[in-house]
C-alpha positions, -999 to +999 in steps of 0.1 A: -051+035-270-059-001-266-077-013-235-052-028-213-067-065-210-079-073-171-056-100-157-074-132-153-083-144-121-062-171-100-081-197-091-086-206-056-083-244-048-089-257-015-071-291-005-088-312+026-066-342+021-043-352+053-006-356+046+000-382+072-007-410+049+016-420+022-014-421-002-024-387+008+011-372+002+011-385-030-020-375-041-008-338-032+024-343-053+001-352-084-022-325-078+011-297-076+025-313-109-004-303-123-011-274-112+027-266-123+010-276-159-022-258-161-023-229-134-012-210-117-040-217-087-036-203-057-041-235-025-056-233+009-046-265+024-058-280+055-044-311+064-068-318+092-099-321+064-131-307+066-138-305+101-117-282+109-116-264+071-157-254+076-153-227+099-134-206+076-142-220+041-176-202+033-151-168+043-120-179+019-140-176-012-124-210-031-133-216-069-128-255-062-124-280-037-105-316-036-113-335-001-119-365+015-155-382+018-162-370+049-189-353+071-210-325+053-205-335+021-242-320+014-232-288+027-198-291+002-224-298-026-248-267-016-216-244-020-225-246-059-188-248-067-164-277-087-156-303-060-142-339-062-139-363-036-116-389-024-133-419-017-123-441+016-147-455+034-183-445+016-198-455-017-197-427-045-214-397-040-237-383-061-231-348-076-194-350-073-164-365-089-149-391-073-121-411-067-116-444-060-092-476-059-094-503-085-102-529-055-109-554-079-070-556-094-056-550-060-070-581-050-059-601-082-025-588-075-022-601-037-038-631-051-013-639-080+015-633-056+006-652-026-003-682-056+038-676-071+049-677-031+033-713-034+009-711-009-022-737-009-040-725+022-054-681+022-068-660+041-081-621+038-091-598+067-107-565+067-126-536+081-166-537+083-192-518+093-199-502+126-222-525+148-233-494+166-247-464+160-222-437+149-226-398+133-207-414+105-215-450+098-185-463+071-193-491+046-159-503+040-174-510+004-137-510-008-129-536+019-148-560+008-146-555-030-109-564-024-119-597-004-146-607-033-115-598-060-091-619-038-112-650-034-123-655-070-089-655-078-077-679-053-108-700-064-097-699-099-065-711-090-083-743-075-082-732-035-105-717-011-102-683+011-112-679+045-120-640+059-119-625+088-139-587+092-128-562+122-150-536+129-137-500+121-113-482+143-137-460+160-151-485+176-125-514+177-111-524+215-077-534+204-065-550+233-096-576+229-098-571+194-061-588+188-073-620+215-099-627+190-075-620+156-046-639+173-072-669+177-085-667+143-051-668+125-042-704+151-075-717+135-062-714+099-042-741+078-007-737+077+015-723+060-016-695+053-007-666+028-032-639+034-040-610+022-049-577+044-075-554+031-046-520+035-016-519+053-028-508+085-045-539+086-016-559+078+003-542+103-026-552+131-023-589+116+015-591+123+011-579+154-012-606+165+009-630+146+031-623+176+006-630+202-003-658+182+037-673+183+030-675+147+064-665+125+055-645+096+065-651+068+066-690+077+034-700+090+016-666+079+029-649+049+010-612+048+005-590+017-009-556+026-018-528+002-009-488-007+023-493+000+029-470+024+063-479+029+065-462+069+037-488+079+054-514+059+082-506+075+069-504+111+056-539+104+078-570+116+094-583+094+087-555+065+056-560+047+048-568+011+023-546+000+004-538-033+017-504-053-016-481-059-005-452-082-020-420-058+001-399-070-012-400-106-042-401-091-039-371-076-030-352-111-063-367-132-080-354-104-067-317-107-069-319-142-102-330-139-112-299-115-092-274-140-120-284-170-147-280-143-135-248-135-129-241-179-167-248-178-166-282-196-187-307-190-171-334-207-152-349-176-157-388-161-179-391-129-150-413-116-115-414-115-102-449-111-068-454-086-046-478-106-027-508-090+002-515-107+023-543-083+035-557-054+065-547-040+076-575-025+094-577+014+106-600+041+066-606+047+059-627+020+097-645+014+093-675+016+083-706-010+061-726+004+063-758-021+064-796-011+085-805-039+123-785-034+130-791-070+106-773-079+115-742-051+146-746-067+138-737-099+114-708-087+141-693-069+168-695-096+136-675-116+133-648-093+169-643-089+174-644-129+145-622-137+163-595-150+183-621-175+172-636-207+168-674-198+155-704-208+135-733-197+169-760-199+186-733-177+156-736-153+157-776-155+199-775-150+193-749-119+167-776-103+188-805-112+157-820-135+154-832-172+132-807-187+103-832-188+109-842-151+108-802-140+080-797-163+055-823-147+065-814-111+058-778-122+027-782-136+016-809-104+024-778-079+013-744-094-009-755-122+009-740-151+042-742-176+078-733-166+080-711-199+045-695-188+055-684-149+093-674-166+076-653-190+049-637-161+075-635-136+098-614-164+065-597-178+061-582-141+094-567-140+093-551-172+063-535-160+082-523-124+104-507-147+080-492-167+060-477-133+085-470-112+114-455-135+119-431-164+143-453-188+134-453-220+117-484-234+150-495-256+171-493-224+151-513-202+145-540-235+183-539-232+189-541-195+169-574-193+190-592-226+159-588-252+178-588-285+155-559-300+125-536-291+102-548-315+105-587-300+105-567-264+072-550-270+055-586-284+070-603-256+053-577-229+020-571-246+013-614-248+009-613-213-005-577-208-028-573-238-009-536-240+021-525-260+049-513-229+046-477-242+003-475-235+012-493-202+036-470-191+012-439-203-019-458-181+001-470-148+030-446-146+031-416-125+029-388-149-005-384-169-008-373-199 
């Protein structure tokens, strides 16, 4: 007879990430997709993290383990097992694979839109670290990589960014805290556009905008980012906020843990959390432009994005000659009509290609490109990527 062949072992994976957060549900999401893929793993999931997973996680026996970058992190390390960790508010850890937001391009995107809102005056605020002593000091590192991103662009576009840094919740006094906000935001030019470091953040701006009898988005137009469209929602009016892809994410990272636990060694010491775009609300409606031709003509843009126009339909929708339009434009944001038409079009294509499953051909058709081929060269000009890579990079589903 032949040996009946042992059944293999289902892995154990424990999941410390809270569920509260829109970024942390979607993170889970990724990390069941993939599991659907390559398991079947057996989960112990704790949405409460660590702290209150310790007790018991020595006794449950787990093969692997995805969790926030918490406390004992060097005790998670001394358990000798696959582990990576979502970063939040510490630098990488050593020993571990980790996660962590392209801060960088989510402060180029709040930047580029606040700049096509025609703002001339910004502003960023964030989180910093503690001024006391804590058991866990947080360095915010992602914080302020988003302010350095957001201010070099805003200084490339030929305008300066102010910043204001509030300490970490733990040991922020809101009830003083939003005094010293609320007086902060008075001190700043006017109309401001301003970006906050996450949307809880923007949320706390908004809210001191009130205090402040500042109407957002008129005299203070906030950008936020994750998305977390509950906060965003809470917010009033709704917030703009930038998209960061968590949920794909959250499947590199259990794909990432099921070669760990193949063996392999060949996996990246980061994973990098894509930003993809704004989605843009009540928070940031608003064109702030001297010249009203020229809000005109932005307006008939953002309204005909999804249609296949030209610059003389721009210039008839302001009222201009071509020429007249084309000096004005240049004069207020710095660049041609035919080059914001073709970023402002570019970005949609790319909404489309994140946030929905039509096929490339369909969505070439839906926006009035006469073929796919003059489609893809029209997207990759501005992107430096064909629509098909972009899609396989920033969309939801890896692999």
């Amino acid at each position: 007879m032949v040996p009946r062949r042992a059944a293999r072992k289902i892995p154990t994976i424990a999941l410390l990430i809270e569920s509260s957060r829109a970024s942390g549900r979607a993170m889970l999401c990724g990390i069941a997709k993939c599991a659907h893929h390559y398991g079947p793993w057996s989960f112990y999931w704790e949405p409460g993290g660590l702290e209150k997973a310790w007790p018991k996680l020595k006794a449950l026996d787990v093969d692997g383990i995805i969790l926030r970058d918490v406390d004992k992190l060097e005790e998670v390390l001394d358990l000798g097992i696959p582990a990576v960790v979502v970063g939040h508010s510490r630098t990488e850890v050593p020993g571990m694979v980790n996660v962590v937001t392209d801060s960088a391009e989510i402060g180029r995107i709040a930047a580029e839109h606040l700049l096509q809102c025609g703002f001339k005056h910004f502003a960023f605020c964030g989180y910093g670290e503690a001024t006391t002593p804590l058991p866990r000091r947080e360095s915010f590192t992602w914080s302020a990589a988003r302010w350095k991103s957001f201010a070099r662009h805003v200084r490339r576009a030929g305008f300066e960014a102010q910043d204001y840094t509030m300490p970490p919740p733990e040991t922020r006094v809101w009830r003083e805290e939003r005094h010293q906000l609320a007086a902060w935001l008075q001190s700043l030019p006017k109309p401001v556009g301003l970006m906050a470091c996450n949307d809880d953040c923007g949320r706390q701006i908004m809210e001191a905008c009130k205090l402040a009898r500042l109407a957002v988005p008129d005299a203070v137009g906030v950008v936020g980012a994750d998305n977390d469209e509950v906060v965003c929602g809470l917010a009033d009016p709704p917030m703009s906020s930038v998209v960061i892809n968590f949920e794909r994410a959250g499947y590199e990272t259990a794909l990432v843990l099921f070669r760990l636990l193949r063996g392999s060694r060949r996996v990246p010491s980061k994973i990098t959390v894509a930003a993809t775009h704004v989605v843009a609300r009540r928070s940031t409606d608003i064109m702030t432009l001297s010249d009203p031709q020229v809000t005109k003509a932005l307006q008939f843009i953002r309204d005909h994005a999804r249609e296949n126009i030209a610059v003389d339909d721009v210039a008839r929708a302001a009222g201009l000659s071509r020429r007249a339009l084309e000096i004005r434009f240049r004069r207020e944001l710095g660049c041609s009509i035919h080059h914001h038409v073709r970023r402002v079009r570019t970005d949609q294509i790319a909404r489309l290609l994140v946030e929905t499953e039509m096929s490339v051909a369909r969505i070439a058709d839906s926006l009035g490109f006469p073929d796919v081929q003059h489609f893809a060269r029209y997207f990759r000009a501005v992107k430096q990527i064909s629509p098909l890579a972009y899609r396989k990079a920033y969309g939801s589903r890896a692999g």
